[in-house]
N, C-alpha and C positions, 0 to 999 in steps of 0.2 A: 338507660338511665331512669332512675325512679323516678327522681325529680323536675317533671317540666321538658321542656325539646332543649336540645343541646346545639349547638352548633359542631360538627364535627368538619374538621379539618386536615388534609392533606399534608405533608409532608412540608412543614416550615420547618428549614434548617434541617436539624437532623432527629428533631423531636412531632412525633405526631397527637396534637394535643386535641384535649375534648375537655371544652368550656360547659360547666353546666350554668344557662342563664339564672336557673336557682340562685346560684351559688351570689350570685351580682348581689342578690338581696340580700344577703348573707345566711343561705341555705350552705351550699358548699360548691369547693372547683375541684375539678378533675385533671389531672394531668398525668397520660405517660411521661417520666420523665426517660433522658436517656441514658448511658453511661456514667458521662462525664457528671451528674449528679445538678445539673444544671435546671431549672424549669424555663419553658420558652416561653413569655408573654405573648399575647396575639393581638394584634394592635385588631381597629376595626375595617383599617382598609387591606389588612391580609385575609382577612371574614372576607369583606367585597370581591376581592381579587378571586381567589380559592369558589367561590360560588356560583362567581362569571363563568368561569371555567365547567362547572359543574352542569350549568343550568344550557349552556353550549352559546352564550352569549359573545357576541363580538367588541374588543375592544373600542372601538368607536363605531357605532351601526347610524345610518342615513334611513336605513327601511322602516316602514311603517310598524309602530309598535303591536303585536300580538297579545294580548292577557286572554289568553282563553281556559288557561289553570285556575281551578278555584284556591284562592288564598294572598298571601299579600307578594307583592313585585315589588322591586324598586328598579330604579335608572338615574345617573349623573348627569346632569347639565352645568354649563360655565355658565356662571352668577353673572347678571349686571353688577356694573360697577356700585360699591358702595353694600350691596346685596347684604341685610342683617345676617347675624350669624345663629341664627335659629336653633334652639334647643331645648333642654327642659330644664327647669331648676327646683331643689327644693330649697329649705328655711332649717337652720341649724341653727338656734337661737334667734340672734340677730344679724345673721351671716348669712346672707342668698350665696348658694354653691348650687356648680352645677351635677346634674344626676342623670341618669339614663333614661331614656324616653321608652315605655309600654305600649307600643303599636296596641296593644292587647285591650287597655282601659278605655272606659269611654270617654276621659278625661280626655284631651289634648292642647290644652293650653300651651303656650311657648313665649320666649322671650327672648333677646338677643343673650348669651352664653357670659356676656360683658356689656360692659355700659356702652363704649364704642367699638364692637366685635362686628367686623366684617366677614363675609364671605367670598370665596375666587371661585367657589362650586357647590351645589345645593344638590339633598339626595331627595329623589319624591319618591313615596310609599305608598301603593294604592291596593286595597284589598277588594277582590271581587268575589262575591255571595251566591250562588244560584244565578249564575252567569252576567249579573249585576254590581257596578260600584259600588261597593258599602260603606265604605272611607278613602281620602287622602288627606296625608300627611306629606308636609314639607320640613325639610330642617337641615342644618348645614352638615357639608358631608362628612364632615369630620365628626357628628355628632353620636353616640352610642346609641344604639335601640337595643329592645331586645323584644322576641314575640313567643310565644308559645306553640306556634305553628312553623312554618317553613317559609324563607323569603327567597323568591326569585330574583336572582340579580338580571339585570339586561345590560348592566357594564356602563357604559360612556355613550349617549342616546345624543344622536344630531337635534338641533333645536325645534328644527321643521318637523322631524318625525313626534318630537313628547308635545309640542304645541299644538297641532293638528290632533293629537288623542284629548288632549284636556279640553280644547277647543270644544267639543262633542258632549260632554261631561256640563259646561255652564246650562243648558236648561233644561238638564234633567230633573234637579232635587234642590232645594234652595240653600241646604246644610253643604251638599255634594259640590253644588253650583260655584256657591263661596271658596271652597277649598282651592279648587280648580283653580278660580281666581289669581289666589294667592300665589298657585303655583304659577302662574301662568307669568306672573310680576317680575316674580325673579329672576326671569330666562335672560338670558345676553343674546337678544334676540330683536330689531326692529317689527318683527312678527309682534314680538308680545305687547310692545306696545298699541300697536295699530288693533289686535284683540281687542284689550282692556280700553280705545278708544272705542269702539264700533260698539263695543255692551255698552257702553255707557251715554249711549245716543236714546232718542225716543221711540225707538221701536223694541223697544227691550221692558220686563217689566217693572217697575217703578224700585224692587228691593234687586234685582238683580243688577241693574245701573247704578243706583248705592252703592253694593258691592265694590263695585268696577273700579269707583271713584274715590271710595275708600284706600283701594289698595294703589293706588295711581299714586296716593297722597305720601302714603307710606314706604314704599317703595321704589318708584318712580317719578318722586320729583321736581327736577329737576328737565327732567325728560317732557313732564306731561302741564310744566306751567302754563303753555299755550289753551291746549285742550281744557283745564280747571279753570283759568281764567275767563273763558268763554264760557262755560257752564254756568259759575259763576253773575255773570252780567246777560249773557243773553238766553239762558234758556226757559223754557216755560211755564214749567213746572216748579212753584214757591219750594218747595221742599227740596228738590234736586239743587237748586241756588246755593238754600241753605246747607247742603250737606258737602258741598261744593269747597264752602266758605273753611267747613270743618275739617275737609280730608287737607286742608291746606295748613289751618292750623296747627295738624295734631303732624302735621309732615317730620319736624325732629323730635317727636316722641322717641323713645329709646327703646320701652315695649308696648308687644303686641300681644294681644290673645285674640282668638278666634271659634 
């Protein structure tokens, strides 16, 4: 394909179709079509499926996650409950719609898909550089992306195995660290909570416990009123108090960027 990496795809139905992500921007699509003169759409969770498969992924895997390919991965985890439904939006006038997310840009902003759009499952994207994390992204799984390179699917990841790799990832990079976070927020996971409480104690550094507390706020609730509330009133640091105060306030905020 001239234009861009393609996703190429295995045998849906009876049409074997090739997406050019160009085309999303309205470069152009490709499709064999078959006989019956039909064209097959490709939803995004037949990309996920068709990739699993590819990359020799397990539908639901417990083992510790591997990225040791350079380029971007993703994996599914079950959302805690209420879990924003994260994706990308542009502006059509006065009409926020939603649009496809560019692993590729250095932009990443995001915002729930809907004013009260949930999630039951969240897909994380992590790009690793010269055997280094270079980015993640989170966003809900039903969300479109598209990348110029190749995405490894690793399928349906147990909570313990993608908690335990992003776990590793908070204090490496403060950009990186944050990400992590966020991901870490969303998991359906008593783990992820007890994370995002342990960073956000006083042996952590002062922006990386913001973080924490940030996303506790936002994510979490409901879950972490105990934990904010103490921070809150007894902890020691004036600032941490104050930002305490804030992840509380800003808790039914509707969006997020990051």
């Amino acid at each position: 394909m001239a234009l861009g990496t393609v996703f190429k795809v295995g045998q849906i139905g009876r049409a074997l179709v090739v997406v050019s992500i160009a085309g999303l921007f309205g470069a152009h699509v490709q499709a064999q079509i078959p006989s019956s003169g039909s064209v097959h759409h490709m939803s995004q969770s037949d990309v996920r499926s068709v990739s699993a498969l590819q990359a020799g992924g397990d539908p639901v895997s417990g083992r510790a996650l591997s990225l040791n390919k350079e380029g971007w991965h993703t994996w599914k985890v079950n959302a805690v409950e209420n879990a924003p439904n994260w994706c990308c939006n542009s502006r059509q006038g006065k009409e926020v719609v939603g649009a496809v997310c560019d692993l590729d840009s250095r932009s990443h902003g995001f915002s729930r898909q809907l004013k009260d759009a949930i999630a039951d499952e969240m897909q994380i994207y992590v790009k690793i550089t010269d055997g280094q994390t270079d980015s993640i992204r989170t966003y809900g799984a039903n969300c479109s992306v598209v990348s110029q390179s190749e995405i490894i699917d690793h399928g349906t990841v147990a909570p313990t195995a993608s908690l335990d790799w992003l776990a590793k990832q908070i204090g490496t990079d403060k950009h990186i660290g944050g990400d992590a976070l966020a991901a870490i927020a969303v998991h359906d996971s008593n783990q992820a909570q007890r994370l995002l409480e342990s960073t956000a104690h006083a042996n952590q550094p002062l922006e990386t416990r913001k973080q924490a507390i940030f996303w506790m706020g936002q994510v979490r609730a409901q879950q972490s009123v105990g934990e904010l509330t103490r921070l809150m009133l007894k902890d020691d640091v004036e600032e941490i108090r104050e930002h305490a105060v804030f992840s509380v306030s800003q808790s039914e905020g509707r969006t997020m960027r990051h």
